[in-house]
C-alpha positions as protocol buffer text, in pm:
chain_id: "A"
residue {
  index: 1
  type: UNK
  ca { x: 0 y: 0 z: 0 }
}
residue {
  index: 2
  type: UNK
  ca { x: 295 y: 235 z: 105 }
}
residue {
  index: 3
  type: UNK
  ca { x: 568 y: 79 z: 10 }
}
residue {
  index: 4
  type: UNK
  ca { x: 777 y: 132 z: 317 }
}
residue {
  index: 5
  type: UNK
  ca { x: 1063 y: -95 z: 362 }
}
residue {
  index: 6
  type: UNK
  ca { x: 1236 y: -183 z: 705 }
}
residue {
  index: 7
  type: UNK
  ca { x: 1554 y: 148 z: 679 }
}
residue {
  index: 8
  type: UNK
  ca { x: 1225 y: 362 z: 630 }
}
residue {
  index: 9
  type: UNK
  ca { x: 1052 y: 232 z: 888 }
}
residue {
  index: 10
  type: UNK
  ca { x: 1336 y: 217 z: 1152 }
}
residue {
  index: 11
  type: UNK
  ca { x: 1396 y: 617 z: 1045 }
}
residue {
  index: 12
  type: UNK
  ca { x: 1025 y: 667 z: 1117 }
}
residue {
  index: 13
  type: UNK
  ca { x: 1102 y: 523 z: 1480 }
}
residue {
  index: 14
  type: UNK
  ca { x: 1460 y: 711 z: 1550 }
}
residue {
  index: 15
  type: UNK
  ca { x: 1232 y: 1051 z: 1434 }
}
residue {
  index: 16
  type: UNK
  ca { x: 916 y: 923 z: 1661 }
}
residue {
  index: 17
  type: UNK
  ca { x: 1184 y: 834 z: 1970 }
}
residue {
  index: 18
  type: UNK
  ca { x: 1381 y: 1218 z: 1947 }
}
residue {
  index: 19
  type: UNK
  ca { x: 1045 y: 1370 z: 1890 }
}
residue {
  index: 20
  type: UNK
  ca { x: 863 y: 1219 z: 2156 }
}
residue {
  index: 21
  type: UNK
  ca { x: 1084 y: 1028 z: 2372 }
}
residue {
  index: 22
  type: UNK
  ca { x: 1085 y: 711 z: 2539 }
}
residue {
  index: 23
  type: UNK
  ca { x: 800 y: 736 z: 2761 }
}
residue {
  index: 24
  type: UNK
  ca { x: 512 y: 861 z: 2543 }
}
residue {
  index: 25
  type: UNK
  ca { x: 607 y: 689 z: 2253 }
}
residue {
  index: 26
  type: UNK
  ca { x: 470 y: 306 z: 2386 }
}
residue {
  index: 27
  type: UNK
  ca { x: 130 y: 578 z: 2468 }
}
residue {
  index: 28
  type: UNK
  ca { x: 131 y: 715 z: 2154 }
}
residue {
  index: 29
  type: UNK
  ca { x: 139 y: 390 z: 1950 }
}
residue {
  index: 30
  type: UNK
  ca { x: -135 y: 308 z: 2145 }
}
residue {
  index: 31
  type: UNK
  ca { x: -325 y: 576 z: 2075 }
}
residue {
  index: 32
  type: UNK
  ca { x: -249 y: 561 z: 1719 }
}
residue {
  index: 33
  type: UNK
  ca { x: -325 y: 184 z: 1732 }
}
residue {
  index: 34
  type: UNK
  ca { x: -684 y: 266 z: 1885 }
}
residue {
  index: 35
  type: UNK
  ca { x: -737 y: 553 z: 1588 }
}
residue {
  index: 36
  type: UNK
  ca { x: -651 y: 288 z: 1308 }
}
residue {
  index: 37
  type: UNK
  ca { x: -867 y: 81 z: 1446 }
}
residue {
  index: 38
  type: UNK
  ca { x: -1155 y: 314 z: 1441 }
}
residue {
  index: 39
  type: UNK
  ca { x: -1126 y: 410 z: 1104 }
}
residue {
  index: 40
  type: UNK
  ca { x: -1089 y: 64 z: 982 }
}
residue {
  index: 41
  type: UNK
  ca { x: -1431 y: -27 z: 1162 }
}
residue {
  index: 42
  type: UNK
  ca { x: -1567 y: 317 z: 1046 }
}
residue {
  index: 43
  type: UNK
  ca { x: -1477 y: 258 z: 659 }
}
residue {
  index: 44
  type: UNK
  ca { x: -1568 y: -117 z: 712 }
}
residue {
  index: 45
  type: UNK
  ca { x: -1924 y: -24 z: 826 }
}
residue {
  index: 46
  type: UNK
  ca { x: -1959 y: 259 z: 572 }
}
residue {
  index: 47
  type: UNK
  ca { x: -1821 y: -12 z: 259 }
}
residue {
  index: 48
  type: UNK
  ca { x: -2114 y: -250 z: 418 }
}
residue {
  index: 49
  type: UNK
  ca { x: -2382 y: -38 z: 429 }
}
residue {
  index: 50
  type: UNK
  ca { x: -2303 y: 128 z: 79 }
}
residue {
  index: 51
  type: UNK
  ca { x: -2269 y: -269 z: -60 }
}
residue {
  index: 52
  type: UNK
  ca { x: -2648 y: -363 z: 115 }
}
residue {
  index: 53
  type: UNK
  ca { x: -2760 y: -48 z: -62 }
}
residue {
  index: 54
  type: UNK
  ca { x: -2676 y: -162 z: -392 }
}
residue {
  index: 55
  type: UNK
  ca { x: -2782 y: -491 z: -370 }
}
residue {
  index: 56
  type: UNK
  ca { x: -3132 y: -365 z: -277 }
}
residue {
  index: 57
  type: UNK
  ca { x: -3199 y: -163 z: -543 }
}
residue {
  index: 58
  type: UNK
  ca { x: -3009 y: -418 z: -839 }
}
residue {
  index: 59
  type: UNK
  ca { x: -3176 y: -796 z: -669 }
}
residue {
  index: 60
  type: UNK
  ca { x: -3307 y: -970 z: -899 }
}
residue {
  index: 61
  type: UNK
  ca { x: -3649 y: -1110 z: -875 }
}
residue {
  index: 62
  type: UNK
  ca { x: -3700 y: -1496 z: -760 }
}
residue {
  index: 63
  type: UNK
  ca { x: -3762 y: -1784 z: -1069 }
}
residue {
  index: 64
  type: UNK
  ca { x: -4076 y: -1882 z: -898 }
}
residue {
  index: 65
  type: UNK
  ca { x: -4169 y: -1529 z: -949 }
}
residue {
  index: 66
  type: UNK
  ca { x: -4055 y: -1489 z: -1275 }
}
residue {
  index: 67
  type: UNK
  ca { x: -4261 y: -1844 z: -1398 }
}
residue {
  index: 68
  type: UNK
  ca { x: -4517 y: -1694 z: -1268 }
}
residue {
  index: 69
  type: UNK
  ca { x: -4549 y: -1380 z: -1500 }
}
residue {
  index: 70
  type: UNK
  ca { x: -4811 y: -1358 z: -1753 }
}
residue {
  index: 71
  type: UNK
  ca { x: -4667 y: -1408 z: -2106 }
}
residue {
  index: 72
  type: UNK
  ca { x: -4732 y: -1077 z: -2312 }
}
residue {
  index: 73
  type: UNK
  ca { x: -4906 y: -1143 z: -2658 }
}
residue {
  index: 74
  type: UNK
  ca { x: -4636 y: -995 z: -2867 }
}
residue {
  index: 75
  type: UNK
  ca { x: -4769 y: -818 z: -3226 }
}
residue {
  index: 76
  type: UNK
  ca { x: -4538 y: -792 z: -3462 }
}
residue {
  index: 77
  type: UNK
  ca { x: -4468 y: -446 z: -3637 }
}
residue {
  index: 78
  type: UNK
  ca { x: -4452 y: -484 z: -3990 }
}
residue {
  index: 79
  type: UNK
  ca { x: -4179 y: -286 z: -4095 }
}
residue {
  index: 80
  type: UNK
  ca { x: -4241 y: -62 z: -4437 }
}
residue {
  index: 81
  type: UNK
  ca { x: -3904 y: -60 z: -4657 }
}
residue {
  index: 82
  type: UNK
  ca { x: -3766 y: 280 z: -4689 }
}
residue {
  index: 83
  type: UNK
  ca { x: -3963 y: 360 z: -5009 }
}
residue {
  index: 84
  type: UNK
  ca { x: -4246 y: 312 z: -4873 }
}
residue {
  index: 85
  type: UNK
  ca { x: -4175 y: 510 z: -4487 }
}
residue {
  index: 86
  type: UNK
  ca { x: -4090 y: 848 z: -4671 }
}
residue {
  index: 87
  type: UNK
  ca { x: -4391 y: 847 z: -4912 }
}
residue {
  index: 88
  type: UNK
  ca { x: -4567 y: 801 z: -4604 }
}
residue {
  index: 89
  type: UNK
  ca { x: -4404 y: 1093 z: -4459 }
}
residue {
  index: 90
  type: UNK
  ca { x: -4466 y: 1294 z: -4762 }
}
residue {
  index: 91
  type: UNK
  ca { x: -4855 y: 1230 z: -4785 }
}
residue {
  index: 92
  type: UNK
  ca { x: -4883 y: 1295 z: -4414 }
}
């Protein structure tokens, strides 16, 4: 996702240990651990919901219910050649 190796993460710990020092930075990884958390849960529920969403308005009906449809009569259209649609025009 990041593409941090191990040198850039053990520079990301010397900065964290002279920045913070030694006894807030076990607090502050928790703290940070507890926020990631939260917004993994947060995004999790929000992907979820967004997911049941879409499959509610896209289900498709049931076969049973589909079997069960009434067959339209279908009429078919007889289709005038070319010709025969613009004189048709013309006249009306």
């Amino acid at each position: 996702m990041f593409d941090i190796g191990f040198q850039e993460l053990v520079i990301i710990f010397v900065v964290a240990l002279l920045v913070f020092g030694p006894k807030k930075l076990p607090e502050l990884a928790k703290t940070m651990g507890k926020w990631l958390a939260e917004i993994k849960r947060g995004v999790y529920i929000a992907k979820s919901q967004i997911e049941n969403e879409l499959n509610v308005d896209y289900k498709l009906p049931d076969e049973d219910i589909i079997k069960n449809l009434p067959k339209d009569e279908q009429k078919e259209v007889p289709i005038l050649p070319e010709s025969q649609a613009t004189k048709k025009e013309d006249e009306g």
